[in-house]
N, C-alpha and C positions, 0 to 999 in steps of 0.2 A: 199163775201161781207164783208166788213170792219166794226169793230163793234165801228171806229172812226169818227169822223164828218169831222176830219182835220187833216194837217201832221203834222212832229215835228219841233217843233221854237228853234231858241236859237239866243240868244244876239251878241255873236261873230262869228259866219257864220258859225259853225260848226254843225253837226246835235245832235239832244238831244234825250236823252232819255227819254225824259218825253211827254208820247202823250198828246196831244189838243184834247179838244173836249170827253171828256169822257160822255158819259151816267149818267150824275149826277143823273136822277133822278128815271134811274133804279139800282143805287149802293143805293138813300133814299130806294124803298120799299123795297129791302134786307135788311136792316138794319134796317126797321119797321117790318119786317117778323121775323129775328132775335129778337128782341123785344120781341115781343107775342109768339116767341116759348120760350124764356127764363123767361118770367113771367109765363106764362101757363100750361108750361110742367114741366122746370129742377127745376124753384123754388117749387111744389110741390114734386114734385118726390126726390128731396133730403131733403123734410122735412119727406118722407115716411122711406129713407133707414137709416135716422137720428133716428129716434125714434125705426126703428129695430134693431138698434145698441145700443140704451141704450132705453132700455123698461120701466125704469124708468119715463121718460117724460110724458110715459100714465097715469101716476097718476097725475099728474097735469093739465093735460087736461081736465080729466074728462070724459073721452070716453070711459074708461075700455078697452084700447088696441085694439081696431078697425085699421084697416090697413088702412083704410078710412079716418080717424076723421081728421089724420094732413094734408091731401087732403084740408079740409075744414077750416083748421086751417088756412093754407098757404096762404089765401084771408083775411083772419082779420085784421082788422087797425091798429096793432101793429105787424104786419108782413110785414106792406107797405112798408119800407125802406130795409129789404132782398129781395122783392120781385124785386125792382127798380134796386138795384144792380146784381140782375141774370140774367133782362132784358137789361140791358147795357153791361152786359157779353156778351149777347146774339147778341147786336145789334154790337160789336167789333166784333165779331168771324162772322159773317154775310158781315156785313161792308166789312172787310180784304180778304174775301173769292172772294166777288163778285169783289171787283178791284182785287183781283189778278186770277182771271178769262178772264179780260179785257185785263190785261196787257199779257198773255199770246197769247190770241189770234188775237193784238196787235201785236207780234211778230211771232204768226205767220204768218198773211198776211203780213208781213213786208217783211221774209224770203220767203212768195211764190212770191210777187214779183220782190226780186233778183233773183231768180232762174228763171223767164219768160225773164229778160232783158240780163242775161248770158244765 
């Protein structure tokens, strides 16, 4: 089964490479999924491997070096705009993965139906 709606158009009677009909709005919740794993997960977790890397930071946090604290740090409202940026990371790397997901298997029912008609 084809993970297209439609075949491929083009302007001057040639065939295109560009499929019709893509799953737009299972490429959005990858790319909302991306999202919240890149707010939730990476933007903490590299505020963890950040602070084990200069231990220094613990003192201005005020945590006394808890491996925890910039877990929690990581959600504070002057963290907003790293966090939105690791989330958009996230939602690119997501995004890019799931079309090129499509565009593959796109190609290959494309290739198993040349090989039914030869």
């Amino acid at each position: 089964m084809s993970v297209w709606k439609g075949h491929l158009r083009s302007t001057a009677g040639r065939p295109s490479s560009r499929p019709v009909g893509v799953r737009w709005p299972h490429l959005a919740w990858q790319a909302v999924a991306g999202l919240l794993l890149g707010y939730f997960l990476l933007h903490p977790l590299s505020m963890v491997i950040f602070q084990s890397l200069d231990p220094r930071l613990a003192e201005h946090q005020g945590d006394g070096g808890h491996w925890w604290a910039p877990i929690f740090h990581s959600f504070h409202w002057e963290m907003q705009p790293m966090g939105l940026v690791f989330g958009v990371v996230g939602a690119g790397i997501a995004g890019t993965y799931g079309y090129w997901r499509l565009v593959v298997a796109f190609q290959r029912d494309r290739l198993a139906e040349e090989l039914r008609r030869n």
